[in-house]
N, C-alpha and C positions, 0 to 999 in steps of 0.2 A: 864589880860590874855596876851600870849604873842602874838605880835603884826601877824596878821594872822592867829588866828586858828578859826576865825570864820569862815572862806572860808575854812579851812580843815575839823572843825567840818560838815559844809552843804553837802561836798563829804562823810563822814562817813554815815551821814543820807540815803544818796541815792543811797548809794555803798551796805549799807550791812540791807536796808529797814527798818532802825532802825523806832521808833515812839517818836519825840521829848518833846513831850507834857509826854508822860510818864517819860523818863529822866528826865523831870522837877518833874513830882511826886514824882521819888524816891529821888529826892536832896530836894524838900520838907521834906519828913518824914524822912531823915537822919540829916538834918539839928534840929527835934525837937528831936532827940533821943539826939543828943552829944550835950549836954547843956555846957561843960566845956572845951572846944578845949584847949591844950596846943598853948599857943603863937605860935607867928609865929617867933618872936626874938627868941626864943630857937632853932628852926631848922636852920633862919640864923645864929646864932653860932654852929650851929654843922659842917654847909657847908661850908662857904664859906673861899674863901680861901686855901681850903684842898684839898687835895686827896681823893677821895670818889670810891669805889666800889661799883658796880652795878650788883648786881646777879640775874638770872632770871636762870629755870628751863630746858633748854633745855640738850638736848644730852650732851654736853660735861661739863656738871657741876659736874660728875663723877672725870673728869681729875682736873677741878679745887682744889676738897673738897682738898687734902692732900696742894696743895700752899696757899690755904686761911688761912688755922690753922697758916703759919709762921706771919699774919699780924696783931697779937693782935690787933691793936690799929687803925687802919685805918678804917674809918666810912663805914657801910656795910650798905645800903639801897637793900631790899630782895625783888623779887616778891613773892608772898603769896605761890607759888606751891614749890617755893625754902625752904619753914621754915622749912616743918618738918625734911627732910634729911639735914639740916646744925644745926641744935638743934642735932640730931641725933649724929651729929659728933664735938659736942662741941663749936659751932660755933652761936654766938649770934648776929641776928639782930641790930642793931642798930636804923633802920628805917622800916617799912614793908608796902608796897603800894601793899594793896588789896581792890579786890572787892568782897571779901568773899566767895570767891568757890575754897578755897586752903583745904587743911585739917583740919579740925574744930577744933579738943582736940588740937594739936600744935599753930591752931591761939590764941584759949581759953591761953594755956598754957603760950603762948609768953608774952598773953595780960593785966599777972599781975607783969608781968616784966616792967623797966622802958625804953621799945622799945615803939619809938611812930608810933602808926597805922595813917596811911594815909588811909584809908575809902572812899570807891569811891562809887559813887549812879548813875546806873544806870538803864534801865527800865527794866532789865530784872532781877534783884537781889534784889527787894522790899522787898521780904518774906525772906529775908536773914538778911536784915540790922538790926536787933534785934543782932542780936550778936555782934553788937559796944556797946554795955552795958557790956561787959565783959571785955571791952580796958580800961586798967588806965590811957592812955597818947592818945591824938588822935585828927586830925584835920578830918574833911571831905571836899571832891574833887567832882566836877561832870564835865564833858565832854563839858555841855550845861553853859549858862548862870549862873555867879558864885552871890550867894547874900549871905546877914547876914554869917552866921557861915562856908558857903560853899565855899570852894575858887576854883581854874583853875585855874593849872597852865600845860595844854596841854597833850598831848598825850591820849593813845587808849587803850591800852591794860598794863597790870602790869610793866612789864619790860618796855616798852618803858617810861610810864609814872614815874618810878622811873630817867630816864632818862632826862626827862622833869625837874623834880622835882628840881636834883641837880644843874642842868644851871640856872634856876630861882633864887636858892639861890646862884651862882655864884661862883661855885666850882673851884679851880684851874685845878684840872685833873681829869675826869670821866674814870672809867675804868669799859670794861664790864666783866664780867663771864658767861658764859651757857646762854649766848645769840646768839644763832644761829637761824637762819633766813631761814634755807633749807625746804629741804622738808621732812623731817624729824621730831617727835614731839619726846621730853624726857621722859624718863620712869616716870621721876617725876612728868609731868605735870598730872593732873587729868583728863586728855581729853577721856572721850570715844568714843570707835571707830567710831560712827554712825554723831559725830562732829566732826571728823578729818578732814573732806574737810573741813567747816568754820574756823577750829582752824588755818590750813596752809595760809584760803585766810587771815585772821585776823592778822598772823604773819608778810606775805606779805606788809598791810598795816603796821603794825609797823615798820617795816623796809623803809619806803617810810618816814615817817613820822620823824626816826631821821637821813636821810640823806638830809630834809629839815632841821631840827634843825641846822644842823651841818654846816650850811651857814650862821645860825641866830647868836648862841651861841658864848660868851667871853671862854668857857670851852675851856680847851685843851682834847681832846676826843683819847680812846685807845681801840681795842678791842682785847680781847683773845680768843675770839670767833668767830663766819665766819665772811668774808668781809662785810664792810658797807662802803661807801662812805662816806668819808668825818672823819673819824676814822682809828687812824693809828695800823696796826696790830702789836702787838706784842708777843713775847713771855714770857714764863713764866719766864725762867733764867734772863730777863732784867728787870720782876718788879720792882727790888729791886733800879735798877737806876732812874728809873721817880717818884716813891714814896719816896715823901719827907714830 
C-alpha cells in the first residue's frame, strides 16, 4: 500500500460511518470469485513510463468525448460510470476501475473484451460482485487491508482510485478527463437524486485525497477538468505537446 493510507483509510471509516469488518467481507468473497487475476507485470507494462488518461464521469466529460477520439493509442484507465458513453462513442477502455454500479450490459460488454477490470470490494457492493465472473481480464482492489489475490493500491471512489492506480505503476504523466470535483454531478454518473448530497460529500473526499497524492507521487499530474492542487491545468489544444 502506499505509504499513508492506513490513516486515510481510518478517516474514510469515520467520516462516512463505513463498517470495516464488512469491507473485509466483501474483499473476502471477491477475492474467491476471481480465481485467475491477470498479473500485475502486465498493468506495469501498460503504465509505466507512459502517458496515461484518466477519465471519470463528471459534467465536462461531454467536452472531452470529441479530443479523446484524436488519442488512439494512449492508455485510457475509465471509471465505470464513464464506459457506457465512451463505448458509445467508439472509444475503448483500456483499464476500467470499478466497483460495479456503473451500467451493467456496457461493464458485461466491455468485460469480454481484452480491457482489464480493476474490481473493487467493498461493504456495500457484496451482492454485486458476482458480476466479476463475466470479466475476461481482472485483478481485485479493496480500500481495507490488501491479502492473497486482493491488492491496494489507495484511493476512495473510481476516479480518484484510477488515479491511485496509475502513480503506483509509475506513470510518466496522468491526465485527467471529466473529473470535476464541484458541486455539480454528470449526467453520466448513475447517481440518484436521493444520494446526491453523499455523492458530492464522496467527491469532496476524493478530491482531498489526490491533492494528497499529489505531494506523494513520481507522476507528473494534468488536469482538464476543475482545479486540484497539486495538478497542472491544462488545455485541450496543448495535449498534444505533454503527450508523448
Amino acid at each position: 500500500m502506499i505509504s499513508g493510507w492506513s490513516k486515510k483509510y481510518s478517516e474514510i471509516i469515520n467520516e462516512f460511518k463505513f463498517n470495516e469488518m464488512q469491507d473485509t467481507e466483501s474483499a473476502i468473497i471477491l477475492d474467491s470469485i476471481l480465481r485467475k487475476p491477470v498479473s500485475l507485470k502486465k498493468i506495469k507494462e501498460m503504465i509505466q513510463g507512459k502517458s496515461v488518461f484518466v477519465i471519470g464521469a463528471g459534467p465536462s466529460l461531454s467536452l472531452a468525448i470529441p479530443v479523446l477520439k484524436n488519442f488512439k493509442k494512449t492508455i485510457k484507465i475509465v471509471a465505470d460510470s464513464a464506459v457506457k458513453v465512451l463505448v458509445e462513442n467508439g472509444i475503448n477502455p483500456d483499464i476500467v476501475v470499478t466497483d460495479l454500479d456503473g451500467d451493467e450490459k456496457s461493464l458485461i460488454k466491455v468485460g469480454k473484451t481484452d480491457s482489464i477490470f480493476v474490481v473493487h470490494a467493498h461493504g456495500d457492493n457484496i451482492a454485486k460482485l458476482c458480476l466479476a465472473e463475466n470479466f475476461k481480464n481482472y485483478i481485485g482492489t479493496t480500500q481495507s487491508r490488501p491479502f492473497k489475490k486482493i491488492q491496494n493500491f489507495g484511493g476512495f471512489t473510481d476516479g480518484d482510485r484510477a488515479v491511485f492506480l496509475a502513480s503506483h505503476f509509475n506513470a510518466k504523466k496522468i491526465v485527467l478527463f471529466g473529473m470535476d470535483f464541484e458541486d455539480r454531478i454528470g449526467k453520466y454518473s448513475q447517481t440518484k437524486i436521493v444520494e446526491k448530497k453523499t455523492k458530492l460529500k464522496k467527491l469532496k473526499k476524493a478530491k482531498s485525497l489526490l491533492e494528497w497524492l499529489a505531494k506523494k507521487t513520481r507522476s507528473q499530474l494534468f488536469t482538464t477538468s476543475s482545479t486540484i492542487q497539486g495538478f497542472e491545468k491544462i488545455s485541450y489544444d496543448k495535449l498534444n505537446i505533454i503527450i508523448t
